[in-house]
N, CA, C and O atoms as a Maestro MAE file, in Angstrom:
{
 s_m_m2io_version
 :::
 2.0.0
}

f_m_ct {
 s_m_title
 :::
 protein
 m_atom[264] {
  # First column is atom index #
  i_m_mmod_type
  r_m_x_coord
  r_m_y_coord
  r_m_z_coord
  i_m_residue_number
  s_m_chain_name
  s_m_pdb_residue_name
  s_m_pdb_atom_name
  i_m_atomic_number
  :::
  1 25 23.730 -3.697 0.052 1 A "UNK " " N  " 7
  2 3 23.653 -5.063 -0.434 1 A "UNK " " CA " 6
  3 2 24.499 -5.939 0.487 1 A "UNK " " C  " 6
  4 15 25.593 -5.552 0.897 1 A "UNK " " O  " 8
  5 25 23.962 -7.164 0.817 2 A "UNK " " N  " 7
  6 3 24.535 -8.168 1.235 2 A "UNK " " CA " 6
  7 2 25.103 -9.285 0.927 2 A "UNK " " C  " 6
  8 15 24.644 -9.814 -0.086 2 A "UNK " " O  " 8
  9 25 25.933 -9.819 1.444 3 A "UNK " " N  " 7
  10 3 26.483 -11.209 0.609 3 A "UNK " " CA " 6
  11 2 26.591 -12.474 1.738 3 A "UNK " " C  " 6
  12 15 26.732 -12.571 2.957 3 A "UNK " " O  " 8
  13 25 26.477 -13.159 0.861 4 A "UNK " " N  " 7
  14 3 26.569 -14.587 2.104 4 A "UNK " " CA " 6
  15 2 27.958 -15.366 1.359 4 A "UNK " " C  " 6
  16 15 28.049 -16.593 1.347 4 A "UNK " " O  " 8
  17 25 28.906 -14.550 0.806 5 A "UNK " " N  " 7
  18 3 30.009 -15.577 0.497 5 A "UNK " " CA " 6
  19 2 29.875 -16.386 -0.812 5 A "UNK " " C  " 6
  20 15 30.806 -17.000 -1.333 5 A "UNK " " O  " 8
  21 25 28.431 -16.307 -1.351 6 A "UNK " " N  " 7
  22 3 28.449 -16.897 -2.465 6 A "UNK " " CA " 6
  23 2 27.762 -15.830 -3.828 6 A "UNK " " C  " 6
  24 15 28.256 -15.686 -4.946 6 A "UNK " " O  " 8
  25 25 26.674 -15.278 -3.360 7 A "UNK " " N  " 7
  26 3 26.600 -14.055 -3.741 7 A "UNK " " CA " 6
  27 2 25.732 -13.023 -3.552 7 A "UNK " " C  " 6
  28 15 24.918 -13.266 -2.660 7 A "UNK " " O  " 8
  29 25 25.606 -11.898 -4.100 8 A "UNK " " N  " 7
  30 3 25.269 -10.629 -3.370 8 A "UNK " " CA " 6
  31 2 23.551 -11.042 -3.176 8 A "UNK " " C  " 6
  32 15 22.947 -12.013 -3.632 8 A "UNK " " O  " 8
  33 25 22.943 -9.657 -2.133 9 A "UNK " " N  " 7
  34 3 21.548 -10.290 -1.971 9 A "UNK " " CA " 6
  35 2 20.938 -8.842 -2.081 9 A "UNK " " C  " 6
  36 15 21.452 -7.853 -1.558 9 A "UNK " " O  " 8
  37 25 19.924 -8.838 -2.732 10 A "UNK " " N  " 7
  38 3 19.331 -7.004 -2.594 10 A "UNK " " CA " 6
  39 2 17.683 -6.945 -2.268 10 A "UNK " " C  " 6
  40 15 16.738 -7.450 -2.873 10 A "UNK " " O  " 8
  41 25 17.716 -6.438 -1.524 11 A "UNK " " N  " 7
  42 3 16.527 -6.414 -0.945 11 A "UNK " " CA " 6
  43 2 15.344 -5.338 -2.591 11 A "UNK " " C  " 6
  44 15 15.968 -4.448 -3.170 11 A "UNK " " O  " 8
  45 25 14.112 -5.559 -2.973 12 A "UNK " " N  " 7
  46 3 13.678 -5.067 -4.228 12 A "UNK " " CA " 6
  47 2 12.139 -5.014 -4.401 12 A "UNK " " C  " 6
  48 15 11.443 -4.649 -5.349 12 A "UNK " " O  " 8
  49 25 11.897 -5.406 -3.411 13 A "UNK " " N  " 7
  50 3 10.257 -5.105 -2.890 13 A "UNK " " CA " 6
  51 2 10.004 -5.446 -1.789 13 A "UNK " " C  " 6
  52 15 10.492 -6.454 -1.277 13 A "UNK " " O  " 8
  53 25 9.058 -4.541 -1.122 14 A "UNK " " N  " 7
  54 3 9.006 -4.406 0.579 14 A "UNK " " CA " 6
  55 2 7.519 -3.182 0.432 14 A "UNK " " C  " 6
  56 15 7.430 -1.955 0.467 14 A "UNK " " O  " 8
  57 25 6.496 -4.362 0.255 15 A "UNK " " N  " 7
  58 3 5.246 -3.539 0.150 15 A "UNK " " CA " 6
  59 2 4.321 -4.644 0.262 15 A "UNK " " C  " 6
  60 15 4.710 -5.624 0.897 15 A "UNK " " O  " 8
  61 25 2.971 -4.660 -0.330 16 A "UNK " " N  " 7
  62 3 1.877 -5.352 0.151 16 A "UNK " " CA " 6
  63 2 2.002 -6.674 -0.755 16 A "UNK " " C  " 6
  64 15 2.828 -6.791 -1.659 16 A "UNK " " O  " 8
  65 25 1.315 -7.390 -0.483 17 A "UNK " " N  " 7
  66 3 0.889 -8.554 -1.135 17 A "UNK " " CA " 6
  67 2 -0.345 -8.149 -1.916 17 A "UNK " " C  " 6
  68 15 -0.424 -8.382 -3.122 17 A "UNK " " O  " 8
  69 25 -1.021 -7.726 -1.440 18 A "UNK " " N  " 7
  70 3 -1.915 -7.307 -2.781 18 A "UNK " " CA " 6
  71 2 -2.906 -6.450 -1.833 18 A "UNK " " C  " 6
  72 15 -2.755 -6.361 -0.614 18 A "UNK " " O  " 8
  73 25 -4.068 -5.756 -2.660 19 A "UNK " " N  " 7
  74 3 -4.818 -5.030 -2.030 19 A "UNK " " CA " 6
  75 2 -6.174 -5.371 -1.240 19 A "UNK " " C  " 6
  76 15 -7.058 -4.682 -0.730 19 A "UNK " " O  " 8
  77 25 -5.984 -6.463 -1.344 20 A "UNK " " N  " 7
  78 3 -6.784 -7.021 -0.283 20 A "UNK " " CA " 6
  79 2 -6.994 -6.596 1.674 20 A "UNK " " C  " 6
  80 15 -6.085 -6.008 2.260 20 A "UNK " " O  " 8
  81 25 -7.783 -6.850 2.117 21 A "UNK " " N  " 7
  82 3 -8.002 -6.339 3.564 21 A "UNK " " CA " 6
  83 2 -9.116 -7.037 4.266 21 A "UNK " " C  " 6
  84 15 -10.056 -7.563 3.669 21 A "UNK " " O  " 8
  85 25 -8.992 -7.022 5.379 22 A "UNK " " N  " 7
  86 3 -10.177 -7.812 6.139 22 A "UNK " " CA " 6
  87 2 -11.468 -7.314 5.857 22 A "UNK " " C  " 6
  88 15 -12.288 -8.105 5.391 22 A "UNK " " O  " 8
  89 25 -11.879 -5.812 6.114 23 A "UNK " " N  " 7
  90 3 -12.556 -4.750 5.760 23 A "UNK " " CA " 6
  91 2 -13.065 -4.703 4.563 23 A "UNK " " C  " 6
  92 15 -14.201 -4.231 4.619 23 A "UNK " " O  " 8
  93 25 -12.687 -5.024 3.314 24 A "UNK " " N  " 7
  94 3 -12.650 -4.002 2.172 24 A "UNK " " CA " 6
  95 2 -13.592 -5.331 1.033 24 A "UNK " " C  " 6
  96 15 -14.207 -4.992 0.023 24 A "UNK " " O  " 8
  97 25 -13.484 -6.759 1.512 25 A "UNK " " N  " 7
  98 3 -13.959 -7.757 0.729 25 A "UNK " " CA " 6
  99 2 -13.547 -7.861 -0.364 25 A "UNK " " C  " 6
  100 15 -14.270 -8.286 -1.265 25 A "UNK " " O  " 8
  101 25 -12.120 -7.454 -0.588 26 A "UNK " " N  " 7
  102 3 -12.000 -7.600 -1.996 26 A "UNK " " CA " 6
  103 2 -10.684 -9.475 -1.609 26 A "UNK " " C  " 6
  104 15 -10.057 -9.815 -0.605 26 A "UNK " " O  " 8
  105 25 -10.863 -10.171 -3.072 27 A "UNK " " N  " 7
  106 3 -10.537 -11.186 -3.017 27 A "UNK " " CA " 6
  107 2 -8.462 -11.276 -2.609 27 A "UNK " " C  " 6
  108 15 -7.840 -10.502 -3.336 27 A "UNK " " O  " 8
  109 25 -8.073 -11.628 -2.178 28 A "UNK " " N  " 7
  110 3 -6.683 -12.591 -1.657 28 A "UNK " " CA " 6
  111 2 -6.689 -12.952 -3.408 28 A "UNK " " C  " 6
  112 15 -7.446 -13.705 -4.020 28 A "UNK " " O  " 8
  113 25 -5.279 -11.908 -4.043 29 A "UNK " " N  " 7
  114 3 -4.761 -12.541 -5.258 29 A "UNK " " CA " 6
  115 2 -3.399 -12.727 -5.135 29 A "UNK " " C  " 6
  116 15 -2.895 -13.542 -5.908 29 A "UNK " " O  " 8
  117 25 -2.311 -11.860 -3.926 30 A "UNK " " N  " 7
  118 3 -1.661 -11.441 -3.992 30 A "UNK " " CA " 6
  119 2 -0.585 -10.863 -5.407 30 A "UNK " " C  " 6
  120 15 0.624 -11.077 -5.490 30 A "UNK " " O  " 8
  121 25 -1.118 -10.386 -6.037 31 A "UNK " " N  " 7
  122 3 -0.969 -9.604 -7.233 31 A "UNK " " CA " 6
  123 2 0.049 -8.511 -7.079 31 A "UNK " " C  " 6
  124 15 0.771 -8.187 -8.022 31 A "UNK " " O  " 8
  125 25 0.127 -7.822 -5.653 32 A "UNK " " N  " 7
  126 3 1.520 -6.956 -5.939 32 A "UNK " " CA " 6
  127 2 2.972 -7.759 -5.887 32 A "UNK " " C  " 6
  128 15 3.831 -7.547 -6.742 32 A "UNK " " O  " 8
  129 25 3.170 -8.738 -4.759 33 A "UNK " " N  " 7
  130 3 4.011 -9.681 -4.352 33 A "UNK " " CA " 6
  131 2 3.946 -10.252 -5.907 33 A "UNK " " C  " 6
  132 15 5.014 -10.857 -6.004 33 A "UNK " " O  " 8
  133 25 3.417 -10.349 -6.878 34 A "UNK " " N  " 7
  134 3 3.222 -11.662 -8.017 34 A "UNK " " CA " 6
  135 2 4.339 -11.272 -8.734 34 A "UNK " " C  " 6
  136 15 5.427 -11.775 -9.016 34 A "UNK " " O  " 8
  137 25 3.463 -9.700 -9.058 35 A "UNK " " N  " 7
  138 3 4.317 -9.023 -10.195 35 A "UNK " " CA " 6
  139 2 6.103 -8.400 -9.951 35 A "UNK " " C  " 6
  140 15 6.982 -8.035 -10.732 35 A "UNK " " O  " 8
  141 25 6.013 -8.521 -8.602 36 A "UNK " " N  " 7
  142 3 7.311 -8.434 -7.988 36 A "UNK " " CA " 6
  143 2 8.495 -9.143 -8.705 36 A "UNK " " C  " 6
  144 15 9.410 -8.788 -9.448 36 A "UNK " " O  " 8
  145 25 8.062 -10.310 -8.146 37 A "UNK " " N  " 7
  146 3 8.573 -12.024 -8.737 37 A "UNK " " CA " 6
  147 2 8.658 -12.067 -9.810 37 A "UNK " " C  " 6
  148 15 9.790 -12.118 -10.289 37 A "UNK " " O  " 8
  149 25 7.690 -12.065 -10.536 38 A "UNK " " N  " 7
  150 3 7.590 -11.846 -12.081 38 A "UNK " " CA " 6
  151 2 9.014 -10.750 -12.487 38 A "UNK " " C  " 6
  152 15 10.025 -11.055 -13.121 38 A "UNK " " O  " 8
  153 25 8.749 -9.783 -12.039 39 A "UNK " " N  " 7
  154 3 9.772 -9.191 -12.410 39 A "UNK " " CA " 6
  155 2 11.535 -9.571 -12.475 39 A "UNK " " C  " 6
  156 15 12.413 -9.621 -13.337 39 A "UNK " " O  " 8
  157 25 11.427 -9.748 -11.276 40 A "UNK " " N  " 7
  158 3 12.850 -10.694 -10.488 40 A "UNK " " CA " 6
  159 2 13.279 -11.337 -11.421 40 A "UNK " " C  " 6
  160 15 14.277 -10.907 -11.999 40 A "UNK " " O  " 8
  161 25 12.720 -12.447 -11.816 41 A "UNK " " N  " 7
  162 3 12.467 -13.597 -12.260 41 A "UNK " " CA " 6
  163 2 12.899 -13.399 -14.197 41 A "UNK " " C  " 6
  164 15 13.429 -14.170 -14.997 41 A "UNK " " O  " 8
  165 25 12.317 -11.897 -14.334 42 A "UNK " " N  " 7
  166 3 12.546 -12.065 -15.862 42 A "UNK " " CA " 6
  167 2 13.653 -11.438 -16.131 42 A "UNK " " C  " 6
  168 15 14.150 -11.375 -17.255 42 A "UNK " " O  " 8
  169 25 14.249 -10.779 -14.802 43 A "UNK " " N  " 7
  170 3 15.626 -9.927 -15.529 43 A "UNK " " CA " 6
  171 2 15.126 -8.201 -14.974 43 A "UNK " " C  " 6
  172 15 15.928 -7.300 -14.728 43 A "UNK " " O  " 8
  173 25 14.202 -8.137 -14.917 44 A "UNK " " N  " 7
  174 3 13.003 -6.446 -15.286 44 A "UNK " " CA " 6
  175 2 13.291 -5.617 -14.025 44 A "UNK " " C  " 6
  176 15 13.093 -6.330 -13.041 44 A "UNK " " O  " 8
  177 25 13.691 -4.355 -13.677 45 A "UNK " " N  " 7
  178 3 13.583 -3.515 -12.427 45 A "UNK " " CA " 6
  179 2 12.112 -3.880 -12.048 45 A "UNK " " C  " 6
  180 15 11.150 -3.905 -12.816 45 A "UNK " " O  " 8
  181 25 12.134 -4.233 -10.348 46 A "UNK " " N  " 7
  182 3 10.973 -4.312 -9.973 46 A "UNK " " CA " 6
  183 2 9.981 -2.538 -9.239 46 A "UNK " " C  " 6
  184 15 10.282 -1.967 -8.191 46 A "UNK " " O  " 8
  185 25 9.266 -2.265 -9.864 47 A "UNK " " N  " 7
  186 3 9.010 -1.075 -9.631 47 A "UNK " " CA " 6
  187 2 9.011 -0.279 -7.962 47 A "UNK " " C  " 6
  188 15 8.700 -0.812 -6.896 47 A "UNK " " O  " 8
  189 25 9.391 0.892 -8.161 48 A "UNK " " N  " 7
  190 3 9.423 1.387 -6.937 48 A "UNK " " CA " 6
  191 2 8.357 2.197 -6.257 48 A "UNK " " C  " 6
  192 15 8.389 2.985 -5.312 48 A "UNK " " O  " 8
  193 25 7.397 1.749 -7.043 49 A "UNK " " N  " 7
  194 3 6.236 2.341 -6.538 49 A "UNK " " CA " 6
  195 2 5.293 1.281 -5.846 49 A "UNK " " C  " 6
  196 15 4.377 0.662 -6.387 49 A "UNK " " O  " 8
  197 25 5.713 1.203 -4.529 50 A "UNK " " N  " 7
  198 3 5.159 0.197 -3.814 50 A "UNK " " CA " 6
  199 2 4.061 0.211 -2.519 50 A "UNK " " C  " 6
  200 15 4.553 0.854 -1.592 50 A "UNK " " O  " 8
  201 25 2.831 -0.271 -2.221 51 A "UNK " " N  " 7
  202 3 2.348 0.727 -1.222 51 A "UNK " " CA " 6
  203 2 2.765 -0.210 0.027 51 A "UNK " " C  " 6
  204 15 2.953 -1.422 -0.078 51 A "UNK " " O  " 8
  205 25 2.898 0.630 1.384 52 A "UNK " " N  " 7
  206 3 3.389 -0.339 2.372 52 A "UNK " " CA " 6
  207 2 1.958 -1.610 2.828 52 A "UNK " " C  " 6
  208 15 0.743 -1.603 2.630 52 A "UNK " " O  " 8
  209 25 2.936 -2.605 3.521 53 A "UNK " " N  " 7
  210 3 1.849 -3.914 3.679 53 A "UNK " " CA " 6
  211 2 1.417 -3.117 4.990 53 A "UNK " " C  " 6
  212 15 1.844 -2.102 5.539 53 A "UNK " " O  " 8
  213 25 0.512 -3.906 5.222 54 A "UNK " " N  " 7
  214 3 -0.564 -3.890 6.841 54 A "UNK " " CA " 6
  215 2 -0.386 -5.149 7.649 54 A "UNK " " C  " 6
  216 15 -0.656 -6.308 7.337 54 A "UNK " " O  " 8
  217 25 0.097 -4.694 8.688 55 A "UNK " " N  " 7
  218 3 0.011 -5.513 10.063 55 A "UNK " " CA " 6
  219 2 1.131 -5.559 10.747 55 A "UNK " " C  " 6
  220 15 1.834 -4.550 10.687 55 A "UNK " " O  " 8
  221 25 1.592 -6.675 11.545 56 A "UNK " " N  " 7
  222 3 2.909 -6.775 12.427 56 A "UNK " " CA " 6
  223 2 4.479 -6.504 11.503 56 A "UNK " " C  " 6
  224 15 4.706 -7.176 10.496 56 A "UNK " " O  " 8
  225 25 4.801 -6.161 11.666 57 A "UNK " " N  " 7
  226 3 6.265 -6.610 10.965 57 A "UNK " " CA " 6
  227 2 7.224 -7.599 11.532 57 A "UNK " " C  " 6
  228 15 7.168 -7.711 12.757 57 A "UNK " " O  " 8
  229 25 8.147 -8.388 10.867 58 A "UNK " " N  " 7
  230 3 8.652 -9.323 10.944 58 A "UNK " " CA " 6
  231 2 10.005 -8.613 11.752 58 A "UNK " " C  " 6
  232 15 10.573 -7.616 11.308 58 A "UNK " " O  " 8
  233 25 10.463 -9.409 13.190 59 A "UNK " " N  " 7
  234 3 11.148 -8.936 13.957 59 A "UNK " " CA " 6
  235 2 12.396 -10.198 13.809 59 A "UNK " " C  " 6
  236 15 12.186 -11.407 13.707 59 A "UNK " " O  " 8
  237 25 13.855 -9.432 13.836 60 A "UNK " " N  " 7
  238 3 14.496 -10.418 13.363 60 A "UNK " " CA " 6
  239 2 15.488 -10.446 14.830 60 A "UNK " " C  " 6
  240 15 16.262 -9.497 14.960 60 A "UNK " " O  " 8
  241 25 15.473 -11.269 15.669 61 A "UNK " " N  " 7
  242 3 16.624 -11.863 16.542 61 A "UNK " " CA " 6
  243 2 18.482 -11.382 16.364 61 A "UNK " " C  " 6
  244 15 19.092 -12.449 16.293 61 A "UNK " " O  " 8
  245 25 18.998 -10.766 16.320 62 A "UNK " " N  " 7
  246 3 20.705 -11.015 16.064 62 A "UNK " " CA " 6
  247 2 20.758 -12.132 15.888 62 A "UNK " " C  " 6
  248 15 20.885 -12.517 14.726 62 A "UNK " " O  " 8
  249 25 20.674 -13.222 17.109 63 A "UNK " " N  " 7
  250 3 21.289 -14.387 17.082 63 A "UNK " " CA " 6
  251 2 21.234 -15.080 16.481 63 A "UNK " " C  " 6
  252 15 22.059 -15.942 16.181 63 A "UNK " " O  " 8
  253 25 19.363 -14.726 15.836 64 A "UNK " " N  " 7
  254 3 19.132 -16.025 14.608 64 A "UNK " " CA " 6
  255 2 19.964 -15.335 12.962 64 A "UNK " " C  " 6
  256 15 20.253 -16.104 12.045 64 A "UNK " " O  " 8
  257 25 20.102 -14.539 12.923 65 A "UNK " " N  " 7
  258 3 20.549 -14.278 11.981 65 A "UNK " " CA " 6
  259 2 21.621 -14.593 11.670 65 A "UNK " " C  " 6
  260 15 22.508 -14.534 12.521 65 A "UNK " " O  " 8
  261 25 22.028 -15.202 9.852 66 A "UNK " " N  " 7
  262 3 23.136 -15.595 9.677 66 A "UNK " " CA " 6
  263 2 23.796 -15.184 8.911 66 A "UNK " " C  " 6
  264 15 24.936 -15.629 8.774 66 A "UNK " " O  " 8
  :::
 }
 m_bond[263] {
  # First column is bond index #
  i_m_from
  i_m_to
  i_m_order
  :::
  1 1 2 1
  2 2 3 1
  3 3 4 2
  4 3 5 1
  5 5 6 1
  6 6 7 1
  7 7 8 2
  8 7 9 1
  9 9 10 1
  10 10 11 1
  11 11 12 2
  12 11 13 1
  13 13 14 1
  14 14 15 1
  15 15 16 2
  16 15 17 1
  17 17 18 1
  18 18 19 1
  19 19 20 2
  20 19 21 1
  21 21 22 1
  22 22 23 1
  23 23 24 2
  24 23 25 1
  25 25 26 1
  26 26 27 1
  27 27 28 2
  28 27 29 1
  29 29 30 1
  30 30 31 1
  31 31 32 2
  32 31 33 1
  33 33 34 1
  34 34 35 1
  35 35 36 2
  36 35 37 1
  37 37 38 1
  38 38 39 1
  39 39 40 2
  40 39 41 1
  41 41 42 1
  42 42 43 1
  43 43 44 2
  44 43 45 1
  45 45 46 1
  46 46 47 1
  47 47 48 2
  48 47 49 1
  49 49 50 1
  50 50 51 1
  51 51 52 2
  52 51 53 1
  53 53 54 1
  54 54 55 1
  55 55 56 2
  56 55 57 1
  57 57 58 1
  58 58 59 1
  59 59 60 2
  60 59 61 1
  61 61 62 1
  62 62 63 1
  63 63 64 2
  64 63 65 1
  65 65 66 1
  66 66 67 1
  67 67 68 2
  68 67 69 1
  69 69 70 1
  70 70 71 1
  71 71 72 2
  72 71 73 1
  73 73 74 1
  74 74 75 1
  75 75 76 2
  76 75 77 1
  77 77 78 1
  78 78 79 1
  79 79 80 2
  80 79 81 1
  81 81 82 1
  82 82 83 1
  83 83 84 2
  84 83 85 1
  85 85 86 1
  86 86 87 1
  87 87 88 2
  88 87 89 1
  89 89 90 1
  90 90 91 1
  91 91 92 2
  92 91 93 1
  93 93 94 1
  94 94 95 1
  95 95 96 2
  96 95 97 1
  97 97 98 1
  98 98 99 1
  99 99 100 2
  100 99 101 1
  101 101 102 1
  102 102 103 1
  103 103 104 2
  104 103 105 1
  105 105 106 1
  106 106 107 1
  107 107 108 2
  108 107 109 1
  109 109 110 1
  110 110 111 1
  111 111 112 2
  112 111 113 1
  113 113 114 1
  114 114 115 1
  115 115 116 2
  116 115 117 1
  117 117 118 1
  118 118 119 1
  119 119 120 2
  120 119 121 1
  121 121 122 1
  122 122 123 1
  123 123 124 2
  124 123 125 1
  125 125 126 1
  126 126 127 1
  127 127 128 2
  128 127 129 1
  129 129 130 1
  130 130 131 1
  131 131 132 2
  132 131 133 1
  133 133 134 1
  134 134 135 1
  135 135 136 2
  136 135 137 1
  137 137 138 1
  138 138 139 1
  139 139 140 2
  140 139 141 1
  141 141 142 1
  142 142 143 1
  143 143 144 2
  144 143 145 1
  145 145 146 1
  146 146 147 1
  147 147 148 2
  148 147 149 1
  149 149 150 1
  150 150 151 1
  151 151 152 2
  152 151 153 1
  153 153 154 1
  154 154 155 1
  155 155 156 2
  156 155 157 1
  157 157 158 1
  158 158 159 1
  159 159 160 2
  160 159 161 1
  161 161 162 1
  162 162 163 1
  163 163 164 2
  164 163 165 1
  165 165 166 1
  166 166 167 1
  167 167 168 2
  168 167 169 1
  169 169 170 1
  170 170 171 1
  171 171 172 2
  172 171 173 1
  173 173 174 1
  174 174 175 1
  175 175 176 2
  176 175 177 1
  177 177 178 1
  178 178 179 1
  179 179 180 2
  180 179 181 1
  181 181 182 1
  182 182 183 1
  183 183 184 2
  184 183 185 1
  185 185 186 1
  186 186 187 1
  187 187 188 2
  188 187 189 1
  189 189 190 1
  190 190 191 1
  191 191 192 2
  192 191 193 1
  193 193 194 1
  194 194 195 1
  195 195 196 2
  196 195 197 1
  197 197 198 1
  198 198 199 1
  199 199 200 2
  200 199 201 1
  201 201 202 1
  202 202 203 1
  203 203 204 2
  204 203 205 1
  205 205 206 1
  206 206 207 1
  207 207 208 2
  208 207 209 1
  209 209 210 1
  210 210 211 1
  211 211 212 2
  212 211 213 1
  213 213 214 1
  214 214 215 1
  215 215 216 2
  216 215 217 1
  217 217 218 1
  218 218 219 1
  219 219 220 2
  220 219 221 1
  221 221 222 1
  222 222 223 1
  223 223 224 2
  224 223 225 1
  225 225 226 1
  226 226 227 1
  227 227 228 2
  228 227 229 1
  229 229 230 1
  230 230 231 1
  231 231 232 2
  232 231 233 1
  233 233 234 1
  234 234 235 1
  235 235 236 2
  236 235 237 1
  237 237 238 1
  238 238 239 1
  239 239 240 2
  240 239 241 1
  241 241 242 1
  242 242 243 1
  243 243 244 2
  244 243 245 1
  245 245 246 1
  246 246 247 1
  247 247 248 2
  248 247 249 1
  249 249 250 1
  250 250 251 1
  251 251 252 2
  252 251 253 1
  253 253 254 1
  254 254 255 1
  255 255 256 2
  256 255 257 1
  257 257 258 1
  258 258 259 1
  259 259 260 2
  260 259 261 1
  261 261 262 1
  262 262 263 1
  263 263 264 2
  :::
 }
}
């Protein structure tokens, strides 16, 4: 866990946005990301059964980081 001085930060889902795919035609709900939030949001463990997302991953700089 991290802190920025004001308070702690925990990383609690790190998986898809929903099951959608270029391929697969199924509709953009983002429904896993929803229920994530939802969870967050109400107090609730966000589940750890998460499937990983698809595509680039987000590359973070040192420098930009604060």
């Amino acid at each position: 866990m991290q802190q920025d001085g004001r308070r702690p930060f925990q990383l609690v889902y790190h998986g898809q946005f929903d099951d959608s795919r270029p391929s697969n035609n199924l509709p953009v709900t983002g429904r896993d990301i929803r229920l994530a939030i939802e969870c967050v949001l109400s107090g609730q463990p966000v589940s750890s059964n998460q499937k990983p997302s698809v595509g680039c991953s987000i590359k973070w700089h040192p420098q930009t980081v604060q």
